[in-house]
C-alpha positions in Angstrom: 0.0 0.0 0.0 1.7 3.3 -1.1 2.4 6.2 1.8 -0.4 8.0 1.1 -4.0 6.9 1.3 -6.7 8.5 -0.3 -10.4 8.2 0.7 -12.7 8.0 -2.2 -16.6 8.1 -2.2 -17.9 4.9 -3.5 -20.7 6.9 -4.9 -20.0 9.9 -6.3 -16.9 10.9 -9.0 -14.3 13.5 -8.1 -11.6 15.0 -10.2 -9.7 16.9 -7.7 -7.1 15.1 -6.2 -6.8 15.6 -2.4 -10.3 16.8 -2.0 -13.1 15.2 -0.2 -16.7 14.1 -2.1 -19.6 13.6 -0.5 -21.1 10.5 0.3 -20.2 7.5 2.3 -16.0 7.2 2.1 -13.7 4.6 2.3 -10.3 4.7 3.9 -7.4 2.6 3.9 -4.1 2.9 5.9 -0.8 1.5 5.9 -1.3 0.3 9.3 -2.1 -2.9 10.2 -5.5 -2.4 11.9 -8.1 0.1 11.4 -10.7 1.2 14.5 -14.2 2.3 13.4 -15.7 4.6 15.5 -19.5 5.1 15.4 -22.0 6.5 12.4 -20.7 9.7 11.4 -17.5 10.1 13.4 -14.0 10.2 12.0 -11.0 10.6 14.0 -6.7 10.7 14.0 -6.1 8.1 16.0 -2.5 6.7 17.7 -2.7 3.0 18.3 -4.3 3.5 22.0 -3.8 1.6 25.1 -6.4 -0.2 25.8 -7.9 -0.8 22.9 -8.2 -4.6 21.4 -9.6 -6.9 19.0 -12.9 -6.2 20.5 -12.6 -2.8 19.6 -12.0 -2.9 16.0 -15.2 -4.2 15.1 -17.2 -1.6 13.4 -20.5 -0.7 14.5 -21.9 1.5 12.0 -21.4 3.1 8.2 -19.5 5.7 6.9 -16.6 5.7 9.7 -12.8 6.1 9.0 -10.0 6.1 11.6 -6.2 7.3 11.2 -4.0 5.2 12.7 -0.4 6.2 14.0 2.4 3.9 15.6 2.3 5.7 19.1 1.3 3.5 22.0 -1.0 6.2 23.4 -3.7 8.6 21.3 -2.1 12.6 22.0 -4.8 15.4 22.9 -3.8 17.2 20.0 -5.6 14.7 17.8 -8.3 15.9 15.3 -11.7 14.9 15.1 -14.2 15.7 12.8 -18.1 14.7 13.0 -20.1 14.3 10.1 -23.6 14.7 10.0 -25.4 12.1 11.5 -23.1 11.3 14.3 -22.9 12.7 18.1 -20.9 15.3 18.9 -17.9 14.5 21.1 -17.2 15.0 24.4 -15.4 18.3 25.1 -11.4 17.1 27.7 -11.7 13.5 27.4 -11.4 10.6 25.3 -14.6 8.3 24.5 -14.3 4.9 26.0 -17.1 3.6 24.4 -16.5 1.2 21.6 -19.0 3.3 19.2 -17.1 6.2 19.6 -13.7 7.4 18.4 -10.6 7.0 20.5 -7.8 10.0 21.1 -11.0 12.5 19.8 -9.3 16.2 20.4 -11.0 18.0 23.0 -11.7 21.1 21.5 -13.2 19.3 18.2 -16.8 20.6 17.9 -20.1 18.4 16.2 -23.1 19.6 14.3 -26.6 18.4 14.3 -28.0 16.8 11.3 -29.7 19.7 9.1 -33.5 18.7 7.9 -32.0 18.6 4.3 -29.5 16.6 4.9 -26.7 18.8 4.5 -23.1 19.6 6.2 -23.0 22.4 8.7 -19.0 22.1 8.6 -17.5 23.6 11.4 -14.8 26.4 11.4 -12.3 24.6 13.2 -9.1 22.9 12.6 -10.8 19.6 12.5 -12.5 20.2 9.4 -8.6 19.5 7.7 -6.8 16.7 7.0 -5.0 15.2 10.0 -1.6 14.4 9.8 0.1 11.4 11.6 2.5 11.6 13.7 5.2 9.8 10.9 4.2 12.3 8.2 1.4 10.3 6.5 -1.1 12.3 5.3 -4.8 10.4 6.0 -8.2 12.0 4.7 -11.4 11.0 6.0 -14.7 11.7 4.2 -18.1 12.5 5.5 -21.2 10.7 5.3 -23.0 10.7 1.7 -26.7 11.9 1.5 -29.3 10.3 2.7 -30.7 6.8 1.3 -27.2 6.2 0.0 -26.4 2.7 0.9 -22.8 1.8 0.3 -21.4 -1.9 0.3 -19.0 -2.6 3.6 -15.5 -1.8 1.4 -13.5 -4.0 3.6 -15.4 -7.0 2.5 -12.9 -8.0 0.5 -10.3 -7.5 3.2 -12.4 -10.1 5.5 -10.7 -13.4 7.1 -10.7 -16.1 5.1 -13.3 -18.7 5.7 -13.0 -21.6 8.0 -11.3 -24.6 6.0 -13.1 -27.6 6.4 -11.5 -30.8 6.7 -11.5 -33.6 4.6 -12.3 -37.2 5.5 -9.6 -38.6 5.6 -8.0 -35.0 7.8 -10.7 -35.7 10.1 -10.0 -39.7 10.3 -6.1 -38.7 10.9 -6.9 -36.1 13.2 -8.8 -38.7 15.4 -6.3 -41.3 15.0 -4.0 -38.5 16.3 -5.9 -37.9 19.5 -6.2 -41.5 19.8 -2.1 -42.1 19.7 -1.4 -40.0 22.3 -4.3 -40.4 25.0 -3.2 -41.2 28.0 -5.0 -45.1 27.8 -3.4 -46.0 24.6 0.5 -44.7 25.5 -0.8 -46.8 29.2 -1.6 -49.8 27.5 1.4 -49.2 24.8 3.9 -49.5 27.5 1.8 -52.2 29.5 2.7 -54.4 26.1 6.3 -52.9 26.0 7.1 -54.0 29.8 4.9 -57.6 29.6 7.3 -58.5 26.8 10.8 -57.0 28.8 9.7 -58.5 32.1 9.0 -62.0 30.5 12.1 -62.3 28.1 12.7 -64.7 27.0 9.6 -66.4 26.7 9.0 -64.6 22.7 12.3 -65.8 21.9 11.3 -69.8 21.2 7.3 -69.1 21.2 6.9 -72.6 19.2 9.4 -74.6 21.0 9.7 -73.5 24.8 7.3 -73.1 27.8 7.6 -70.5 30.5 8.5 -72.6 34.1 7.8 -76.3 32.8 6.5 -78.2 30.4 3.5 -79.5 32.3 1.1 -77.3 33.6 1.7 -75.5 30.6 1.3 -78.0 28.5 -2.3 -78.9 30.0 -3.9 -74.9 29.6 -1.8 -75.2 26.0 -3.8 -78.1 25.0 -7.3 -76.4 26.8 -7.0 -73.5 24.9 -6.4 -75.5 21.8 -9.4 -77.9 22.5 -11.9 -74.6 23.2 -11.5 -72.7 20.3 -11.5 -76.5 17.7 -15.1 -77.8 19.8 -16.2 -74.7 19.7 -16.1 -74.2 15.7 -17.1 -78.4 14.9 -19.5 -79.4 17.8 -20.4 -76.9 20.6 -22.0 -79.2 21.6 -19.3 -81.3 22.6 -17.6 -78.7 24.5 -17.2 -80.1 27.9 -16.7 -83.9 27.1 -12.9 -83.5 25.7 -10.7 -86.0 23.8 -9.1 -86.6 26.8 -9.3 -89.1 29.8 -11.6 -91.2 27.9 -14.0 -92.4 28.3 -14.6 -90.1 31.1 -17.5 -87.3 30.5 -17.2 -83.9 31.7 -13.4 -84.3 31.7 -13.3 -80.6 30.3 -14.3 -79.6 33.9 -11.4 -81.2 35.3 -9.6 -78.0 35.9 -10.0 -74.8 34.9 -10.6 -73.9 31.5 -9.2 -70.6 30.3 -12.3 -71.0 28.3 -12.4 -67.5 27.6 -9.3 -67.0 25.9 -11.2 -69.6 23.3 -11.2 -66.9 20.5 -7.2 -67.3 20.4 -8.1 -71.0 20.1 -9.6 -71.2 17.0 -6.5 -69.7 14.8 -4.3 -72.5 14.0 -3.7 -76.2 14.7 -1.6 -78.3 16.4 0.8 -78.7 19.3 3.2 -75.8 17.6 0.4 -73.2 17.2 -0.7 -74.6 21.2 2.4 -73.1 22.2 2.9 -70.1 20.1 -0.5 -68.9 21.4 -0.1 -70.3 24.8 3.4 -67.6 25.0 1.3 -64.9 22.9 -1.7 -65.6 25.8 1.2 -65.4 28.6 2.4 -62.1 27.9 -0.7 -60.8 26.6 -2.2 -61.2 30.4 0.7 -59.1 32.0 0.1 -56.6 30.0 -3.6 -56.7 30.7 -3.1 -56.7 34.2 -0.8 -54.0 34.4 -3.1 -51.8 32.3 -6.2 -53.1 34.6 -4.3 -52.3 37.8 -3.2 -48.9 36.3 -6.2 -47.7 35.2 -7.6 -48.6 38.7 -5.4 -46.4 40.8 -5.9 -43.7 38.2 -9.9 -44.0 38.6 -9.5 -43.9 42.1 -7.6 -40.4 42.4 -4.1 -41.5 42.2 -1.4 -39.7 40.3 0.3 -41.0 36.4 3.8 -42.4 38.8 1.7 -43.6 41.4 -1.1 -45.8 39.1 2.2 -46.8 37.5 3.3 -47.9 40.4 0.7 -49.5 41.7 0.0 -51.4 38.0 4.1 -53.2 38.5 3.6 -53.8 41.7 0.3 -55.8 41.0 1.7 -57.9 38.1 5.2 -58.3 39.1 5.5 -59.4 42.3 7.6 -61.8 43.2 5.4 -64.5 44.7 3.6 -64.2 41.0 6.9 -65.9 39.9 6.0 -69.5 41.3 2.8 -68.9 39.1 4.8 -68.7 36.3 3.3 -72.3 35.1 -0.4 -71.6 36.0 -1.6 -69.2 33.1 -5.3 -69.0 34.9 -3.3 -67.1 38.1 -1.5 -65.0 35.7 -4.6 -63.9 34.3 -6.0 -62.0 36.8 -6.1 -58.3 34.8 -9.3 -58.6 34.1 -10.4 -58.3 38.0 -9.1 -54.5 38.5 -10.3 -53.6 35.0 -13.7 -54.4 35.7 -13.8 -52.9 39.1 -12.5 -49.7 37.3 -14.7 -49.4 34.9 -17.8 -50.0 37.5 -16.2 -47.6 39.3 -16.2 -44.9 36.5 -19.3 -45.8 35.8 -21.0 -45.0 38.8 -19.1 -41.8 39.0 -17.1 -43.1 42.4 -13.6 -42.5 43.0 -11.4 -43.0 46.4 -10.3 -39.5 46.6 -13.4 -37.6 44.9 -16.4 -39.9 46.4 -19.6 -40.3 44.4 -20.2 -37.5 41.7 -23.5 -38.2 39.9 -22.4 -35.9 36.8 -19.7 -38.2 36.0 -22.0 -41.7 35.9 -22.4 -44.0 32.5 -24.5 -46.4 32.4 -22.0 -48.1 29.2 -19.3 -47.7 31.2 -21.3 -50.3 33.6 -22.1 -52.1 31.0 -18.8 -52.8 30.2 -17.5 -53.5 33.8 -19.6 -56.4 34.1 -19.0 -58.1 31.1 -15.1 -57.7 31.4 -16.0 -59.6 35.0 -18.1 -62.2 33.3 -15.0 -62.5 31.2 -12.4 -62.6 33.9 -14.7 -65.5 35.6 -14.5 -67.7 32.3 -10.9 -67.7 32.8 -11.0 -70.3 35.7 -12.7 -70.4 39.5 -9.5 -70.4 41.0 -9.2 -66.5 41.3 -12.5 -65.9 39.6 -14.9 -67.3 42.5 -13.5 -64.8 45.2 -13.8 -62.1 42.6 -17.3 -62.7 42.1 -17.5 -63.3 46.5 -16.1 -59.6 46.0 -18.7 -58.1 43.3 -21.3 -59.8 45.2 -20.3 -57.9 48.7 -19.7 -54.6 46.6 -23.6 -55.2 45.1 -25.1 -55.7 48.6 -23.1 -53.0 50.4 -24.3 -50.2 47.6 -27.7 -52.0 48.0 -27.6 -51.1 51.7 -26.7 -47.5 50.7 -29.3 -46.9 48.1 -32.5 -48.9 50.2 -30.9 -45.7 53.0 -31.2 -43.2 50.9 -34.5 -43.7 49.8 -35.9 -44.8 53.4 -33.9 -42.4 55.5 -33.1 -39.0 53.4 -36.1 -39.2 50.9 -33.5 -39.1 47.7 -35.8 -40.3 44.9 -33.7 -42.8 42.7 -30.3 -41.9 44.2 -28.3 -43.5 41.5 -30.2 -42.8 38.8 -32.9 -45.4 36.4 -30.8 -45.9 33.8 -27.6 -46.6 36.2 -29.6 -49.2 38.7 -31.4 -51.2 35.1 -27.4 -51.1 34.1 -26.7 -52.6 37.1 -29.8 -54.9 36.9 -28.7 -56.5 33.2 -25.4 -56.5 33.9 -25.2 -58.5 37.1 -27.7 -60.7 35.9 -25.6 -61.1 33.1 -22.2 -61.9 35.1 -24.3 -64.2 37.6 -25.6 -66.2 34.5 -22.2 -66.5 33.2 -20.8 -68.0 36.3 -24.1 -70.5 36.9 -23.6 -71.6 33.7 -20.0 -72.3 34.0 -20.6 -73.8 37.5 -23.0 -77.0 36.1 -20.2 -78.6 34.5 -18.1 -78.3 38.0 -21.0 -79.4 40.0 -21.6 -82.5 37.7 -18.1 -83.5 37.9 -18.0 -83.4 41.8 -21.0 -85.3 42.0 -19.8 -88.4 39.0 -16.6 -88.0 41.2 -17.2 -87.2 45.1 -13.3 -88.1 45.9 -12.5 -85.2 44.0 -14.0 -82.7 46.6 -11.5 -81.6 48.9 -11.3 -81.8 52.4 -10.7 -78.9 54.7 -7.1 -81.3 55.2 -6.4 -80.5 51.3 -6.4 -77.3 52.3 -4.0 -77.5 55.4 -1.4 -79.1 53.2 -1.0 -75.8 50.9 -1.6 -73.1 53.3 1.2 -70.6 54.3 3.1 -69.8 57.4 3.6 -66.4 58.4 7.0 -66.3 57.5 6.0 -66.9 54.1 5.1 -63.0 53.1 8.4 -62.8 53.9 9.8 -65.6 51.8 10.3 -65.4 48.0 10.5 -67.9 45.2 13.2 -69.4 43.7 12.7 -67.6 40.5 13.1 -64.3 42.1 16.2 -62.9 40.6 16.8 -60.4 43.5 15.6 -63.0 46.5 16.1 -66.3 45.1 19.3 -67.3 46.3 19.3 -65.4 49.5 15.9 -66.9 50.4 16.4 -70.4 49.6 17.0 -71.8 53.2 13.9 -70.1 54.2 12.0 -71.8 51.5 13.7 -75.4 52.7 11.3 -74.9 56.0 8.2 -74.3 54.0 6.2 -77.7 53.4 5.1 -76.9 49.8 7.3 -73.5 48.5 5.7 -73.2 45.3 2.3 -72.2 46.9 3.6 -70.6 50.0 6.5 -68.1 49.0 4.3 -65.2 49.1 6.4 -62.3 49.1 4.8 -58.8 47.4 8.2 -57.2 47.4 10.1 -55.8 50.1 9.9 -51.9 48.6 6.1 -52.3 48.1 6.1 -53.1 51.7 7.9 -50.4 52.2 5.7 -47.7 49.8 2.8 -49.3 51.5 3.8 -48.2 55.4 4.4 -45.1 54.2 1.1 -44.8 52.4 -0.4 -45.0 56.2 1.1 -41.6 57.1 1.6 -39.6 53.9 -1.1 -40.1 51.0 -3.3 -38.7 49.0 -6.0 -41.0 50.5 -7.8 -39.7 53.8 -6.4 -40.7 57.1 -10.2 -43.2 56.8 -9.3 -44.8 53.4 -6.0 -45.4 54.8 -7.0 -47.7 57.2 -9.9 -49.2 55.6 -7.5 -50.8 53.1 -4.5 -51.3 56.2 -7.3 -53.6 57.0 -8.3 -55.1 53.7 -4.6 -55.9 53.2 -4.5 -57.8 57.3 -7.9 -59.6 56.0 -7.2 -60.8 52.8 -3.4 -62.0 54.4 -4.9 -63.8 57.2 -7.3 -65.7 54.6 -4.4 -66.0 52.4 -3.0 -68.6 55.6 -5.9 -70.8 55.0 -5.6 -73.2 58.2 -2.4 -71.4 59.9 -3.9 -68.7 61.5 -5.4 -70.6 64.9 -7.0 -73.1 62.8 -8.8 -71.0 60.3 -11.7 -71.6 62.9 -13.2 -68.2 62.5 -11.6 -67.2 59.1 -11.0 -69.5 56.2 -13.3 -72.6 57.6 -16.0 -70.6 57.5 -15.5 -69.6 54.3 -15.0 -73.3 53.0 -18.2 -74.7 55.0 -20.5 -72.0 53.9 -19.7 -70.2 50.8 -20.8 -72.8 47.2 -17.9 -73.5 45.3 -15.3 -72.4 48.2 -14.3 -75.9 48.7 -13.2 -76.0 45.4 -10.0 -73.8 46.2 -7.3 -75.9 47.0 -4.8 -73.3 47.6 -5.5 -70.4 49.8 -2.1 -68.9 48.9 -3.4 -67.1 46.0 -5.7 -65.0 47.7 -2.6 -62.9 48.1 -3.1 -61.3 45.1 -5.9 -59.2 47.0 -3.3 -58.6 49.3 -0.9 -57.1 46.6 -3.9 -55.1 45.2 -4.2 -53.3 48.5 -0.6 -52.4 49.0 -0.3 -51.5 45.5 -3.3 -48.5 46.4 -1.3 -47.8 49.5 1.8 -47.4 47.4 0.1 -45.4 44.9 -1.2 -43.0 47.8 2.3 -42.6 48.8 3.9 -42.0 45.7 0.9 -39.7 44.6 1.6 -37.5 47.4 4.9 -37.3 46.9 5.1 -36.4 43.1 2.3 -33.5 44.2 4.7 -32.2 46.7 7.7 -32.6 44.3 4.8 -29.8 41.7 4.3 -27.9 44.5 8.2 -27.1 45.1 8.6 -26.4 41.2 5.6 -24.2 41.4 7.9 -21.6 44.0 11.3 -21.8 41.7 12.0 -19.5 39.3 11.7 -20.4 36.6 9.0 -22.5 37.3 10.3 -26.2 36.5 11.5 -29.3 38.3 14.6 -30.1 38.4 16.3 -33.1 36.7 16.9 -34.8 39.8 13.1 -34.0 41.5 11.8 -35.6 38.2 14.3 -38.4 38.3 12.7 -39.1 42.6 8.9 -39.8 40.9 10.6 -42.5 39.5 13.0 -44.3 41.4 9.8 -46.2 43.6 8.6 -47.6 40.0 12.2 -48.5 39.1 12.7 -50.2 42.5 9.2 -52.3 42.3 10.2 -53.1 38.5 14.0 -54.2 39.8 12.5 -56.8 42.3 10.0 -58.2 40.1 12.8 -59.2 38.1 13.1 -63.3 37.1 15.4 -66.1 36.0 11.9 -68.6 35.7 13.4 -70.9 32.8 12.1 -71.8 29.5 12.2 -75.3 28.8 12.0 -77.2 25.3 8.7 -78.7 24.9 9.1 -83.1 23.9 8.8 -83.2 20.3 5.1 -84.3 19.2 6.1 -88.7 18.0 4.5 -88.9 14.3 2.3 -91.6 15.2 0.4 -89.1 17.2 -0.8 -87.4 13.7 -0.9 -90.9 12.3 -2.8 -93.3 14.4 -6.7 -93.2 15.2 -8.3 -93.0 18.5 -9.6 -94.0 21.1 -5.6 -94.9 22.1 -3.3 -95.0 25.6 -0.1 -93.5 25.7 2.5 -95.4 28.1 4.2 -94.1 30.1 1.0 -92.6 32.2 0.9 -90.0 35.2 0.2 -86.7 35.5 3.6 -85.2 34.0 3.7 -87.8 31.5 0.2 -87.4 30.3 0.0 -83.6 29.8 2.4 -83.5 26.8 -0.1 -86.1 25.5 -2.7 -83.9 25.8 -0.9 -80.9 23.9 0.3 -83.9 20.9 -3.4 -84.6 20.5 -4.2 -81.3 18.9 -3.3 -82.2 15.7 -6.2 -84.4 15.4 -7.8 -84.4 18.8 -8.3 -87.9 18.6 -9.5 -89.6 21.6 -6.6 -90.3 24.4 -7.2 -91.9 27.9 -4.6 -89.7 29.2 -4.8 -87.1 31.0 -3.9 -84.8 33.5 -6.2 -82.5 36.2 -6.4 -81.2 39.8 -7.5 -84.8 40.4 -6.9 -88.3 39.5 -9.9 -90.1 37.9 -11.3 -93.0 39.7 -11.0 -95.5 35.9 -7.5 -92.8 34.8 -5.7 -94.5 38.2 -7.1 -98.3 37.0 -5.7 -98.1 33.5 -2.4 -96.9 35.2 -2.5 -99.8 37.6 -3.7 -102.6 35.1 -1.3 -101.5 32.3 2.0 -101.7 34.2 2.0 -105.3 32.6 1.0 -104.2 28.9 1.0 -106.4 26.6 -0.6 -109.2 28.5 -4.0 -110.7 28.4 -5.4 -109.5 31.5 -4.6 -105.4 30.5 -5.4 -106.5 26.6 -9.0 -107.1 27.7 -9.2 -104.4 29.9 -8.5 -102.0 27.6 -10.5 -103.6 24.8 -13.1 -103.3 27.8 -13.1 -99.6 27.6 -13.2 -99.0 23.7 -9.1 -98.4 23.6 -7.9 -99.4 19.9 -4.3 -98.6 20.0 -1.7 -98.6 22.6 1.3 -96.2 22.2 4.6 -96.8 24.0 7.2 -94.1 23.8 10.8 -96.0 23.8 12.6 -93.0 25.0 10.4 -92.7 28.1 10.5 -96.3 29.0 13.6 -96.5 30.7 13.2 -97.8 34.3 10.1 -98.7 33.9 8.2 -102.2 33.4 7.7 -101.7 29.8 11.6 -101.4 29.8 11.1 -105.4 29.2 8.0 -105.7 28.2 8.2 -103.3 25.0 9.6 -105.8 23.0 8.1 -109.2 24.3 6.3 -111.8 22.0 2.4 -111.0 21.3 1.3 -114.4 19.9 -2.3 -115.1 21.7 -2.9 -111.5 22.7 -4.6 -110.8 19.5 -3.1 -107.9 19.1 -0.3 -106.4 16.4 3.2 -104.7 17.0 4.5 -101.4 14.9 7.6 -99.3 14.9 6.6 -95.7 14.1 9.9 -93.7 14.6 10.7 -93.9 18.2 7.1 -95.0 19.2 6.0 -98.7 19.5 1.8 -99.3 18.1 -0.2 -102.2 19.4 -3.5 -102.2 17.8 -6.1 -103.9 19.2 
């Protein structure tokens, strides 16, 4: 824009330069914002204090302003009022956002004349004003009346609004979604599950975390879930194995809903790639379920972090290595989170109805249902939990309504949420619990005996003790472990540091001094349960449980309620830590420049890198027994010799090639006919086992030659079979009688 601006009359023409037309004017200016005063008013203005966006909005026609660069308007500024506009006011600038800013005091107005001409005053301000930088500025008066004059800085609007395309708003979302707090959560969950578990990814086809038994068993149920369930649903709790046993899926726990997984692939290689997949899968789930938790409850990033290690990676979770249905326990603080944000409830903020979502409950309750599919072990006092929970908030809303008159405290939609969904959880677990039932009535020796229980249940000094796999504790505590009847189940050590974070969660939280103690007492319940029989008897604590309670009998090791235990102390850890990274805020708040330090940021962290540190492990990774090719050759129903429980697992997991019928078999128990076969056959082949086994529908009899050795079918293997009506075959290392 040149130096000089002229204003022009948009409807009128005028040959003389530098001279002023009547009509409605337009002015432009080299600077960068112009300030309309009202209708009629024109004024020299200085950019003036004061004045903002807000006040360059033009209110009216017909209004020019000169604008200097000086940071406050000068009183010697002209003004001039054309007719139609008010006069100004006489020593002081207009405030007012309709009228002109830095106006000169002595700058007189005239009154609109009844034929619509100028009365032009005598004054100064009747000339052009000139800014303080020498550019000269001209400002025109109003045109006649009934003129109406386009706004001429239409064209020099802002520029409409761009509006995104599909595929900007699709990346736009998938932005947001990459760095929400969940997804980075649930990305490092994944990150450390596969860290803290090395090497288990390394081999996934060949090798087994802990053993090669256990494994081997939830390997093959997985397998065998996910095949029955696409062929013959039907069929889905009378397996392939321990036949001709019914109900023998019901054996153990099923992991029956990790099924899905089941149904992609075949055979025992894909049983153990998904089996490792499943294994690290569920300690990432229950680090994010434990996270997400603390964080629902009121607890800080570092402290639900904290809380979420602690949970998964505690040391006594290292015996557990073997026993996937333990591991996979993420489900249970998961669901109670998302009740929790559901019903608008946190530890720290109480109950905000604003907050409450009926999907979110919803969605709590099915993840529960889920979490109880995995196996009654751990699921049966989860649902003893959500059953308390639902009669305690039960209590609280029948008060409410009785006591304070609150109409619907919890809201319609909330309570038929809670309605459906429980039913829908309580379904799930009657529905699972038939099969269990059954079995313990076809097999009554299988129930176990409050005796069972004493066998597996802990001393004191085993919160104190930890595994062997520890890396940190093993060593040091292996005398201590020597003392302990059965150490896998009763080395039940949290970690020494979450002790440690936990104690000083009682004095300096985030929690109040009353949530303090209510889960300081949680953590004293659930240990002493966790004791089963060795605290005074159990008389008033676990035997009650076990007499009373449908399905508690079940439970053959009380040990594992510790993982309530380690729950608890992780909260009471997260309280701790939470406090602390607020105070560490608080003292970068007073520094100047406001920002933590290196090392304040690097103390957040050192409790998470001390819980991570003794959650460490050296649990080993065994090589799986090749699957023998007559197992993907030969037709059921067959035996497999050798027989017992850690030589009949591996059977199970070579039978899901084919999934042919197998007497073996391996469970919490010993069937009744399983412990016959074993007994009869110890003289295979003779006449008397022949006709047994013929007795039970068995066509072929498989003896593995590399297993044999100091056993009876050492001999026995390769004696005559003339008279037994039977036929001998060498299939690789594996010996076939069909009969």
């Amino acid at each position: 824009m040149p130096p000089n601006t002229t204003a022009t009359n948009a409807g009128a023409d005028s040959g003389e330069p530098g001279k002023t037309p009547v009509g409605a004017s337009k002015a432009t200016s080299d600077a960068d914002e112009v300030t309309p005063a009202r209708a009629g008013v024109t004024a020299d203005e200085g950019t003036t204090a004061g004045a903002g966006p807000s006040d360059s909005a033009a209110e009216s026609k017909g209004v020019t302003a000169d604008e200097g660069t000086a940071d406050h308007a000068t009183a010697g500024e002209d003004a001039k009022v054309s007719p139609g506009g008010q006069k100004a006011l006489d020593g002081k600038s207009v405030s007012d956002k309709d009228a002109a800013l830095g106006a000169d005091p002595g700058a007189t107005g005239s009154k609109d004349t009844a034929d619509g001409k100028d009365s032009a005053s005598e004054s100064e301000a009747s000339k052009d004003a000139t800014s303080k930088d020498g550019i000269d500025k001209v400002a025109t008066d109003k045109g006649a009346p009934g003129d109406e004059k386009a706004d001429p800085w239409a064209a020099f609007g802002p520029a409409p609004v761009p509006v995104p395309t599909w595929y900007g708003r699709i990346g736009s979302r998938l932005g947001r979604f990459a760095i929400h707090e969940w997804t980075l959560a649930a990305l490092g969950s994944l990150a450390l599950a596969v860290l803290m578990t090395w090497p288990t990814l390394r081999y996934p086809r060949h090798t087994l975390p802990q053993d090669y038994w256990d494994p081997s068993l939830q390997a093959w149920q997985m397998a065998w879930s996910g095949h029955i369930l696409k062929t013959d649903p039907t069929q889905l709790w009378h397996a392939n194995t321990f036949f001709p046993e019914r109900w023998s899926f019901a054996f153990s726990d099923t992991l029956l809903g990790y099924a899905p997984a089941g149904m992609i692939g075949t055979g025992p290689e894909h049983a153990l790639l998904r089996y490792n997949i499943m294994f690290v899968l569920a300690h990432a789930l229950a680090t994010f379920g434990a996270y997400v938790l603390a964080r629902q409850l009121g607890a800080s990033r570092i402290g639900s972090a904290v809380a979420g290690v602690s949970y998964t990676y505690a040391p006594w979770l290292l015996a557990q290595a073997g026993h996937l249905h333990v591991i996979s326990n993420g489900g249970i603080p998961l669901a109670l989170a998302m009740l929790a944000r559901g019903h608008g409830w946190s530890l720290r903020h109480g109950y905000r109805p604003e907050r409450r979502s009926p999907g979110w409950v919803y969605t709590g309750w099915l993840v529960a249902a889920w979490q109880l599919s995995l196996g009654f072990g751990i699921g049966l006092p989860f649902a003893y939990v959500l059953a308390g929970t639902v009669v305690v908030a039960g209590v609280v809303w029948y008060a409410k309504r009785i006591f304070w008159r609150v109409k619907r405290p919890f809201g319609q939609r909330l309570l038929t949420a809670d309605l459906i969904g429980g039913l829908i959880f309580a379904g799930v677990g009657i529905l699972l619990a038939i099969p269990y039932f059954t079995v313990t009535q076809l097999h009554p020796h299988a129930e176990r005996s409050i005796g069972d229980i004493a066998v597996f249940s802990p001393p004191l000094t085993g919160f104190v003790t930890a595994p062997g796999e520890s890396r940190v504790w093993g060593e040091l505590h292996e005398g201590a472990r020597a003392i302990l009847p059965w150490h896998p189940e009763m080395t039940l050590l949290p970690g020494f540091v979450l002790y440690a974070l936990a104690a000083g969660g009682l004095f300096f939280s985030i929690w109040t001094a009353r949530q303090r103690l209510l889960l300081f007492l949680g953590v004293l319940v659930t240990m002493v349960l966790a004791m089963g029989t060795e605290f005074f008897g159990g008389t008033y604590t676990y035997v009650p449980l076990f007499e009373h309670l449908p399905g508690w009998n079940g439970i053959r090791t009380p040990g594992r309620l510790m993982l309530w235990t380690t729950l608890l102390l992780g909260l009471l850890a997260a309280g701790a830590v939470s406090a602390f990274a607020e105070r560490v805020r608080e003292i970068s708040a007073e520094r100047i420049p406001s920002w933590p330090s290196p090392w304040l940021r690097l103390a957040t962290l050192v409790p998470l890198f001390l819980v991570l540190a003794e959650g460490t492990n050296t649990t080993p990774q065994p090589v799986v027994p090749s699957q023998p090719a007559a197992m993907r050759e030969v037709d059921g129903p067959m035996l497999v010799l050798p027989s017992s429980q850690g030589h009949d697992q591996p059977v199970m997991l070579w039978s899901t090639s084919r999934f042919q019928q197998v007497v073996n078999g391996g469970s919490g128990f010993v069937p009744r006919q399983l412990d016959d076969v074993r007994r009869v056959t110890m003289a295979f082949p003779d006449q008397t086992s022949v006709d047994y086994l013929r007795t039970l529908g068995v066509q072929n009899v498989l003896i593995l030659r590399d297993q044999v050795v100091g056993t009876p079918w050492e001999i026995s293997i390769d004696a005559p079979v003339d008279g037994l009506g039977i036929t001998r075959e060498e299939i690789g290392s594996v010996v076939v009688f069909r009969l």
